[in-house]
C-alpha positions in Angstrom: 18.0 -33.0 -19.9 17.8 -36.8 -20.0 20.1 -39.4 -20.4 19.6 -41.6 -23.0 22.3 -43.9 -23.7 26.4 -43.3 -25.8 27.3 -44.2 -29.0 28.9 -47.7 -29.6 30.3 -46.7 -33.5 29.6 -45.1 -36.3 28.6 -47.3 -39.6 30.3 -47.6 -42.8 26.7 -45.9 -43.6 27.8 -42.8 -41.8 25.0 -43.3 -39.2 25.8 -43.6 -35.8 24.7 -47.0 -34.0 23.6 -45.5 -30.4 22.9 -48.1 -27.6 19.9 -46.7 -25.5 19.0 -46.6 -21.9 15.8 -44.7 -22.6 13.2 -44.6 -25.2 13.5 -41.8 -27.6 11.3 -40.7 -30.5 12.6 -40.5 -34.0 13.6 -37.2 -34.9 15.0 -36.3 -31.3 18.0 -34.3 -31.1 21.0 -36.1 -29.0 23.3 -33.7 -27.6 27.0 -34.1 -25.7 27.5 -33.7 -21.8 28.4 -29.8 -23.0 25.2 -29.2 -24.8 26.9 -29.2 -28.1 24.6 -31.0 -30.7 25.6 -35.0 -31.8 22.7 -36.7 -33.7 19.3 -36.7 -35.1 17.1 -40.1 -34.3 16.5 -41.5 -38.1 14.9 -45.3 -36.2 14.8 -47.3 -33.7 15.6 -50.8 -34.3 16.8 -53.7 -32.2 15.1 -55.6 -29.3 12.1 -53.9 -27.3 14.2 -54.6 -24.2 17.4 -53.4 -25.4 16.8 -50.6 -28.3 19.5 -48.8 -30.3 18.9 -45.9 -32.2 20.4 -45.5 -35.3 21.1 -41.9 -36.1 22.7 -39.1 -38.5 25.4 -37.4 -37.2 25.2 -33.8 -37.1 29.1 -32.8 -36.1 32.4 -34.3 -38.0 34.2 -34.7 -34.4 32.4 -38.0 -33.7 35.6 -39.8 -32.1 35.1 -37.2 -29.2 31.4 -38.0 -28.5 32.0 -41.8 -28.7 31.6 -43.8 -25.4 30.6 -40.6 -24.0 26.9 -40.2 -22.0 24.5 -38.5 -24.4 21.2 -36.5 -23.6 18.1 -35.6 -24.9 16.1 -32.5 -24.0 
């Protein structure tokens, strides 16, 4: 596992706004420290430099994954 970045909020969307440390591909799953499955990559938008990933959560308990270190296999 890689890590790839934590996840700043989620949006009034429902999509969680992650801010990235590595380049990830759309349709990558993002998993917790524990293994346990966070988010699915919908896009990546922002700066080249400084991407964010905007994702759709795939758990309810989001407040526990938040500022947390995520990972992608």
């Amino acid at each position: 596992m890689k890590e790839v970045g934590a996840i700043l909020h989620q949006a009034k969307s429902g999509r969680l706004i992650i801010k990235l440390k590595e380049n990830v591909a759309p349709g990558t799953t993002i998993v917790d420290s524990n293994g346990r499955k966070v988010a699915r990559v919908l896009e990546i938008i922002g700066p080249v430099k400084s991407p964010y990933a905007s994702a759709d959560p795939l758990t309810d308990r989001i407040s526990r994954a938040t500022k947390d270190k995520l990972y992608a296999y």
